[in-house]
C-alpha positions in Angstrom: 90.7 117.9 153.1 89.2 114.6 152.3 88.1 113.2 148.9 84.0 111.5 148.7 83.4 108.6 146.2 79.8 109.1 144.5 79.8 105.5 144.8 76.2 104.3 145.1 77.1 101.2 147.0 79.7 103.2 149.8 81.2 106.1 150.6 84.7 106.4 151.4 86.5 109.5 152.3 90.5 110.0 151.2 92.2 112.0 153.2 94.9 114.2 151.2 97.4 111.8 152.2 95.5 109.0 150.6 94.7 111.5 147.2 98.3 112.2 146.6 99.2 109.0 146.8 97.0 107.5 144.4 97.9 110.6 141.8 101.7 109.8 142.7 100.8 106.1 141.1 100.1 108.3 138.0 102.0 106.8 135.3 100.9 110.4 133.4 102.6 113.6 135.2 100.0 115.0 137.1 100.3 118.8 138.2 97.4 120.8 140.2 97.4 124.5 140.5 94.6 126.6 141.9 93.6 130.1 141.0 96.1 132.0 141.5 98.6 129.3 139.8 100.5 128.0 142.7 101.2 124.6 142.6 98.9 122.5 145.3 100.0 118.7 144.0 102.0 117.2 141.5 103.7 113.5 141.3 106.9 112.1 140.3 105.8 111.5 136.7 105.4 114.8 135.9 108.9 115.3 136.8 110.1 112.5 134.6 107.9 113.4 131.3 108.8 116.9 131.3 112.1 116.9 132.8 111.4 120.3 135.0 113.6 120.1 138.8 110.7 119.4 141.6 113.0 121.9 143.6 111.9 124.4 141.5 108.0 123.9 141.0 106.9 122.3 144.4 105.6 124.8 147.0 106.0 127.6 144.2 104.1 129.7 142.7 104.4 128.5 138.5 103.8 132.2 137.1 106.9 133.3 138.3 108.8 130.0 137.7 108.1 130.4 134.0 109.1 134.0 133.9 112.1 134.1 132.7 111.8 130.6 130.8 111.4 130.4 127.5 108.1 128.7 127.3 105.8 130.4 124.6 102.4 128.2 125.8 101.8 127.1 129.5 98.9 125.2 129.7 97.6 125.7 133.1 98.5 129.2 133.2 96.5 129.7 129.4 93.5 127.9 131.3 93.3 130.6 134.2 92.5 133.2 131.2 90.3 131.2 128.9 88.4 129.3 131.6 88.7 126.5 129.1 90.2 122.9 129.2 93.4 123.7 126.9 96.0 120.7 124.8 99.1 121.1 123.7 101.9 119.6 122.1 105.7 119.8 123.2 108.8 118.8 121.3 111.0 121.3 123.3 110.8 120.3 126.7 113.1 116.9 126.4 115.5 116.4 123.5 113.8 113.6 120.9 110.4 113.6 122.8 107.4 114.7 122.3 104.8 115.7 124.9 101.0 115.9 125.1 99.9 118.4 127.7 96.1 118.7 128.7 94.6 121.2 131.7 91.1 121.5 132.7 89.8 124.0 135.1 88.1 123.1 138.3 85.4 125.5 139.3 84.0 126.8 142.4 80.2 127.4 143.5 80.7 131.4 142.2 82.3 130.3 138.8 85.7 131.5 139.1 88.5 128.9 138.2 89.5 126.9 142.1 92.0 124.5 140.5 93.9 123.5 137.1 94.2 120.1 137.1 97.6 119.1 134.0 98.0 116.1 132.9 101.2 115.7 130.5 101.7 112.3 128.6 104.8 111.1 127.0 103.9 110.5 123.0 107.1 109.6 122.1 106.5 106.3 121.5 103.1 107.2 119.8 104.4 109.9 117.4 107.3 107.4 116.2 105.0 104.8 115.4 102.5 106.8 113.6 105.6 107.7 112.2 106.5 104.2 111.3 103.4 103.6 110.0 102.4 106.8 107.9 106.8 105.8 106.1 105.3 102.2 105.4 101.8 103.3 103.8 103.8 105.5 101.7 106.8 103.5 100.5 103.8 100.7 99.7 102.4 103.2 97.6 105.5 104.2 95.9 106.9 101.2 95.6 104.0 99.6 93.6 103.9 103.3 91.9 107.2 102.4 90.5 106.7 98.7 90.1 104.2 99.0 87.6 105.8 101.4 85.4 108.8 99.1 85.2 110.1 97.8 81.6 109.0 94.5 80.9 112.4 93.3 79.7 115.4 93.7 81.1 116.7 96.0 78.8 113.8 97.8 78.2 114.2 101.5 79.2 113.4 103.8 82.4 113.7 107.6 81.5 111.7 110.1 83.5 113.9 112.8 81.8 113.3 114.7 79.1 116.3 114.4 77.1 116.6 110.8 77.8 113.3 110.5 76.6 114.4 112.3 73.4 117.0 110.2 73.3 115.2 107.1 73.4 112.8 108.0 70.8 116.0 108.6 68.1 117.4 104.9 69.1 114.1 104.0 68.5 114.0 105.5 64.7 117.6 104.3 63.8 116.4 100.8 65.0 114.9 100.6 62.0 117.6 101.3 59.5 121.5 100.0 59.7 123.1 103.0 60.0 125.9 102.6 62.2 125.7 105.1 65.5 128.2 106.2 67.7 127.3 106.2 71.4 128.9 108.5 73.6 128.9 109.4 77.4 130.7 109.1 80.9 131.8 105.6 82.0 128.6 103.9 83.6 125.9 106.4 81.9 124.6 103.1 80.4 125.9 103.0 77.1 125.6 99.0 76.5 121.9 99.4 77.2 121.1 102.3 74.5 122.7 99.4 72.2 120.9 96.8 73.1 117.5 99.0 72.7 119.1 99.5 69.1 119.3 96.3 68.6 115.9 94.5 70.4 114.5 96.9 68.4 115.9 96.4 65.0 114.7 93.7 62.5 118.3 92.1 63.5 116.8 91.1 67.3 116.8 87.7 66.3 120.2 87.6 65.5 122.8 87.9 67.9 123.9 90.8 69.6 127.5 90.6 70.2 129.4 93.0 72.9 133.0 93.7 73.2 135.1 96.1 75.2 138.1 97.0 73.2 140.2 98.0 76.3 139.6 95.0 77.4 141.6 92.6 75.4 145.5 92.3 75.2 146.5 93.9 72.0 148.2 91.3 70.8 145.0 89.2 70.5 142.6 92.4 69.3 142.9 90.9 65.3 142.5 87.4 66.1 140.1 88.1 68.8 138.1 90.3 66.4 138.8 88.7 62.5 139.4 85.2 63.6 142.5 83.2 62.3 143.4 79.7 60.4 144.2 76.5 62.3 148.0 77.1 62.9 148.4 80.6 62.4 150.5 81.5 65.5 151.8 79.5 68.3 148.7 78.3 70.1 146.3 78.4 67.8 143.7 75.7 67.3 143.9 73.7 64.6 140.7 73.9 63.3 141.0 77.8 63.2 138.5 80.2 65.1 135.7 82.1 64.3 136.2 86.1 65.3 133.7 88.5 66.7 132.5 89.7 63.5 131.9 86.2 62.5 130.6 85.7 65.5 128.1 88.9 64.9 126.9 87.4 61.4 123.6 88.4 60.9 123.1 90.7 64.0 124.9 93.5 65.7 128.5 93.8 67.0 128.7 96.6 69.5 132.4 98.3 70.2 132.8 99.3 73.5 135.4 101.9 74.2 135.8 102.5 71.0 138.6 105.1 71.6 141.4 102.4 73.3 141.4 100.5 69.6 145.3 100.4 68.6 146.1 102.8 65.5 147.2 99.8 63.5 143.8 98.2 63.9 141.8 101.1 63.0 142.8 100.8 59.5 141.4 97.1 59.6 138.3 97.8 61.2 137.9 100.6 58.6 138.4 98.1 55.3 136.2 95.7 57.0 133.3 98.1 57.8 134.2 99.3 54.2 134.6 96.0 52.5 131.5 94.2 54.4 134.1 91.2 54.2 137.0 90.3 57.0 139.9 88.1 56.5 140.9 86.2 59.3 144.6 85.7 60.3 146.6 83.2 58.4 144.3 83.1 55.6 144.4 85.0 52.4 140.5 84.8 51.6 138.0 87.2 52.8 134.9 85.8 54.3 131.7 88.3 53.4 129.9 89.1 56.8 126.5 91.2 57.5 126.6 92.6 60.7 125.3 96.2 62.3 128.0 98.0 63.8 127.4 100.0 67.0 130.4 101.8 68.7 130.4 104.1 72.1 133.0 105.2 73.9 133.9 107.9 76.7 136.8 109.9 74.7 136.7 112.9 73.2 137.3 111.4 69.5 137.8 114.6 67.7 140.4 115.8 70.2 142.3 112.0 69.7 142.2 113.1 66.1 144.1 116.0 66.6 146.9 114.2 68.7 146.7 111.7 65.7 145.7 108.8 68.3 142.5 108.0 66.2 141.8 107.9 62.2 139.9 110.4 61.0 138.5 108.4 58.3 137.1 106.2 60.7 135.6 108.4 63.2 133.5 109.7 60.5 132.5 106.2 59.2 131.9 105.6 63.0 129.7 108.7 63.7 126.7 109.1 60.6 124.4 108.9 64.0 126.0 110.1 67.3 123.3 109.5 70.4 125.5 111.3 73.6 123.7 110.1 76.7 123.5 112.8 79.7 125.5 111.7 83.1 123.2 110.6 85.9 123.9 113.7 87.9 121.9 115.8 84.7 119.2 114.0 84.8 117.9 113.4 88.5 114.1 112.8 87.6 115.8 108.8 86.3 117.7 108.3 90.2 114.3 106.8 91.5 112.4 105.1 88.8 116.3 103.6 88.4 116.6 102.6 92.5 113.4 100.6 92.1 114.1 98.7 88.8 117.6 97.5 90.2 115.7 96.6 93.4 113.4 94.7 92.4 116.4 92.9 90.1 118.0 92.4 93.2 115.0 91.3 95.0 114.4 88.9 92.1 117.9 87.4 91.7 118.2 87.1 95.7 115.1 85.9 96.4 114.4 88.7 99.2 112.0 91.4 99.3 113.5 94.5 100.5 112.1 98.3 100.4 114.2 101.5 100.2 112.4 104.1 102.5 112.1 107.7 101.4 114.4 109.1 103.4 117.2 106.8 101.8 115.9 108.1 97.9 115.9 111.1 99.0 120.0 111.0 100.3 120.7 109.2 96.9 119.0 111.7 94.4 120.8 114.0 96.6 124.3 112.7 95.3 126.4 113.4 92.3 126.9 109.8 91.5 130.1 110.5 89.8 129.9 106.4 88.5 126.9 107.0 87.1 124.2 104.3 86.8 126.8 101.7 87.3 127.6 102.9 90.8 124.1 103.3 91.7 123.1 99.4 90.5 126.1 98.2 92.7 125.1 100.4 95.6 121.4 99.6 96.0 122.2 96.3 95.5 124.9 96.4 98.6 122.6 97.6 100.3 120.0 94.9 99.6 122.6 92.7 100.1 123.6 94.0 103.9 120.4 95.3 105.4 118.9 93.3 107.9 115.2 94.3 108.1 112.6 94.6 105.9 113.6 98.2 104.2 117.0 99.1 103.6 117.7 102.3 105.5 120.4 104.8 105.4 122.8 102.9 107.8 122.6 99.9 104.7 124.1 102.6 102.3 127.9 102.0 101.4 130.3 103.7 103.1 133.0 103.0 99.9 134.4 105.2 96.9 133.6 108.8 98.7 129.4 106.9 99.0 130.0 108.5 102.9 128.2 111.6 101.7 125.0 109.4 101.1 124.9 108.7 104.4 125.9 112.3 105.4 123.8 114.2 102.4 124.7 117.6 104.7 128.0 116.9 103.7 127.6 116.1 100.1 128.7 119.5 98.7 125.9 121.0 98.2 127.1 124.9 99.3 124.6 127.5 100.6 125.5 130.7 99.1 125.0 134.0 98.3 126.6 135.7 95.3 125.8 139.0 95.9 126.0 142.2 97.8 122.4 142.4 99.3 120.9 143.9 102.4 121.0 141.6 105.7 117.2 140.5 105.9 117.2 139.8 102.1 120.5 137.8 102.7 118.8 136.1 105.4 115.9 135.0 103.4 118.0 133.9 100.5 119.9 131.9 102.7 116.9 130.2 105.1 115.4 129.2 101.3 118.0 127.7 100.4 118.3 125.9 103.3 114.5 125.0 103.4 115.2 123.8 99.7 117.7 121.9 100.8 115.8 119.8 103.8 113.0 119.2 101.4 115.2 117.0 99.0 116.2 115.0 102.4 112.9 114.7 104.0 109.3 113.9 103.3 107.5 115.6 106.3 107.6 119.0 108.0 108.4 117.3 111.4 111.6 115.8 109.9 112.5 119.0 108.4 111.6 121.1 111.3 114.1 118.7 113.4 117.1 118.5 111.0 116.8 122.7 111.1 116.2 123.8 114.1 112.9 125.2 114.1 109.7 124.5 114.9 107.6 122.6 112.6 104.6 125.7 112.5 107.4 128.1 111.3 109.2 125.4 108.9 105.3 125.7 107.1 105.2 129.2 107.6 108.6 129.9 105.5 108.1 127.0 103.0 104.4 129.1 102.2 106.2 132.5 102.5 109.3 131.6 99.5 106.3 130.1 97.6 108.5 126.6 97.9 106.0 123.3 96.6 104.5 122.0 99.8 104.1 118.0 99.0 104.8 117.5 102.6 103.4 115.4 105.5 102.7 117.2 108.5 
C-alpha cells in the first residue's frame, strides 16, 4: 500500500511503513478501522489518551472488544451506521479527564464506508481552563454585585433577610425617640452593631456612643468603673477622682453589653440611676445629673434569671419597653454572602491585599451552621484572607479550627439525607436522589461539578434536576 502527495511541485509515495510512522508521531491518538470495524492502524497516543490495553485492540476486530464493555457511544462504530463524521465527549474513560473523540468515514468508489479514521484528543487541560476562566468571569461579577450594595459606613447594615430587614426598620423608628431597648440574641449575632445603628441614627450621633461589656470587668471595679468615684475613695484611687461610664456617656448613648452578668447588688444602682437620671460617684455624697440613652443586650434568658432571683424584676422591665431579638446566623442564610463580601473587602482594605472568595468556597460556608454566628464568620474569612496565597481564597484557605473542618468537608457538615416515612422503593429513591441533588446545588455552581461530586453523568444530573422541578441557575 503506498500513500501519493497531491503535491503540485512532486510526488512522493509512502509506503505503509512510512504512513504509520508519521501517524505514530501523532501527539492525538489516532485509530483506523475499515468497514467492517477491525482495527487497520492505530498509534501509541491513542493508547495513552484513552487508557484502552493495545493487547486488546490491535489486530482485533473493535465490535466485539466493546461487547461486553460498558461503553454507551463508540464513535467509529456509530460512524459505520450513520455514514457521517461523528464527536463526542468522554469523562469516563480516564479518571479526572476529559476526552474529545472525532471519526470520519473514508469512502470507496461504490459509496460504502472503506475506513473510519478516530482521532481522540485529551481536553483536560482545555476543559479546566475554560473552567478557570468561566469561575473568574463570574466571581468578577459577583464580587462587584456585592461591592456595590455594600454600606457606606462601617456600621451601616447588610440584611438580605426578611426578618432582619424588619428588624432593621424598628431600630430605625426607635432611633428617633429615647426609649431604652433591650437587644437580645446568641453571642456573636451582632448585637453591638443593631446599637450602634440606634445610635448613628438617633439625634444623639454626635455625642458619644459608649460600649461596655459587663462580664467583662472585675466586680469589684463594676461601681467605680460605671458611677466614677472621688479622689481618695479607695486605696488606689486617683486623686483627682474619675469620671465613670455614664459620665463618660453624657450626652450620647451608653450601651450594656451582657446585660445578664451585672451583680445583684448593682442592679439596684443601675435601676435608681436610670430612674433618678442622676449617679453619684463613689466617695461622694452628691449626685451629678447625667443625660444619656441607655441601650442594653444580652444572650440570657432574663425572665428565667428572674425566676432563680439572679436578676431584678423591676429592672428588666425598665430595661425591656423595646425588646429587638436578632435571629442567629444559621436562620437567616440569605445575609452569609452579602456578609463574606463586606468583611472581605474590610480585610482587603485593612491589609492592603485584594483577595476573591470563589463560589465554591460561599457555597461550603452558607452550607454551615456557624454556631459563633457573625463573629466566627468575620474571623474566618479574614484567616482565610490572611493565609491564602493566590489571588482567590479557596477552600484549602478555610480554617481547620473550632469544628470549621466541616467547611472544608461540607459532606460532612450534618446535613442528613432522610426519609421519614414508610413509602414504596422508587418513591423512596426519588425522595432521596432530590435530596441529594438539593444538596450538591448548595455546594456547586455547574452541572459538571455536581455531576462529578455524585456520580453521574452530567446529561442525567440535568435530567433529574428538570424532573424534581429543582431551580436550574446552573452552568453547564
Amino acid at each position: 500500500m503506498t500513500f501519493t502527495s497531491s503535491s503540485t511541485s512532486n510526488n512522493i509515495d509512502l509506503t505503509y511503513s512510512e504512513m504509520a510512522a508519521v501517524i505514530q508521531q501523532s501527539y492525538d491518538g489516532i485509530l483506523v478501522t475499515d468497514g467492517n470495524a477491525d482495527v487497520v492502524m492505530v498509534n501509541d497516543s491513542y493508547f495513552r489518551i484513552t487508557g484502552l490495553n493495545k493487547e486488546d485492540i490491535v489486530g482485533k476486530n473493535f465490535r466485539e472488544f466493546v461487547q461486553n464493555k460498558p461503553y454507551k457511544k463508540v464513535a467509529c462504530l456509530d460512524v459505520l451506521e450513520k455514514k457521517a463524521p461523528v464527536t463526542y465527549t468522554h469523562t469516563n474513560l480516564l479518571p479526572g479527564r476529559t476526552v474529545m473523540v472525532t471519526a470520519s468515514p473514508i469512502f470507496d468508489d461504490k459509496g460504502q464506508v472503506r475506513l473510519v479514521v478516530t482521532n481522540t484528543r485529551d481536553m483536560t487541560e482545555m476543559v479546566q481552563l475554560r473552567e478557570q476562566l468561566e469561575k473568574a468571569q463570574e466571581m468578577e461579577e459577583l464580587y462587584f454585585k456585592h461591592l456595590d450594595k455594600l454600606p457606606q459606613s462601617p456600621g451601616g447594615p447588610i440584611a438580605v433577610n426578611t426578618k432582619m430587614k424588619e428588624l432593621y426598620a424598628a431600630a430605625l423608628k426607635v432611633s428617633a425617640v429615647d426609649v431604652t431597648v433591650l437587644i437580645t440574641g446568641e453571642s456573636g449575632v451582632g448585637k453591638e452593631v443593631v446599637a450602634k445603628y440606634i445610635h448613628d441614627n438617633s439625634p444623639r450621633k454626635s455625642a458619644p456612643f459608649v460600649a461596655v461589656n459587663c462580664g467583662a470587668i472585675p466586680e469589684p471595679l463594676l461601681e467605680s468603673e460605671f458611677f466614677g468615684y472621688v479622689g481618695g475613695a479607695f486605696t488606689g484611687a486617683f486623686k483627682t477622682g474619675k469620671k465613670g461610664l455614664f459620665e463618660t456617656a453624657d450626652g450620647g448613648t451608653l450601651f450594656l453589653d451582657e446585660i445578664g452578668d451585672l451583680p445583684f447588688n448593682l442592679q439596684v444602682k443601675l435601676l435608681r440611676a436610670l430612674d433618678a437620671g442622676e449617679i453619684t460617684r463613689v466617695g461622694s455624697n452628691s449626685p451629678t445629673p447625667v443625660n444619656i440613652r441607655l441601650l442594653a443586650a444580652t444572650n440570657k434568658d432574663l425572665e428565667t434569671m428572674i425566676q432563680t432571683h439572679k436578676f431584678r424584676e423591676d429592672l428588666y422591665y425598665r430595661l425591656n419597653v423595646v425588646n429587638i431579638d436578632i435571629p442567629p446566623l444559621r436562620e437567616r442564610p440569605e445575609d452569609i454572602r452579602p456578609l463574606c463580601m463586606y468583611f472581605l473587602h474590610d480585610c482587603n482594605r485593612r491589609y492592603g491585599q485584594n483577595k476573591r472568595i470563589s463560589l465554591d468556597v460561599l457555597r461550603a460556608i452558607e452550607s454551615y451552621t456557624w454556631p459563633g454566628n457573625i463573629r466566627q464568620l468575620k474571623h474566618a474569612v479574614e484567616r482565610m484572607v490572611v493565609l491564602s496565597n493566590g489571588d482567590y481564597v479557596e477552600l484549602s484557605s478555610l480554617p481547620g479550627w473550632d469544628g470549621c473542618h466541616n467547611i472544608q468537608n461540607p459532606a460532612d457538615s450534618g446535613e442528613a439525607v432522610t426519609l421519614n416515612r414508610f413509602v414504596p422503593i422508587p418513591q423512596a429513591v426519588e425522595e432521596i436522589e432530590k435530596q441529594i441533588l438539593c444538596h450538591a446545588m448548595k455546594l456547586h455552581s455547574s452541572s459538571r461539578q455536581i455531576a462529578k461530586s455524585t456520580g453521574i453523568d452530567q446529561t442525567t444530573v440535568l435530567r433529574k434536576i428538570k424532573k424534581y422541578g429543582l431551580n436550574n441557575e446552573l452552568e453547564s
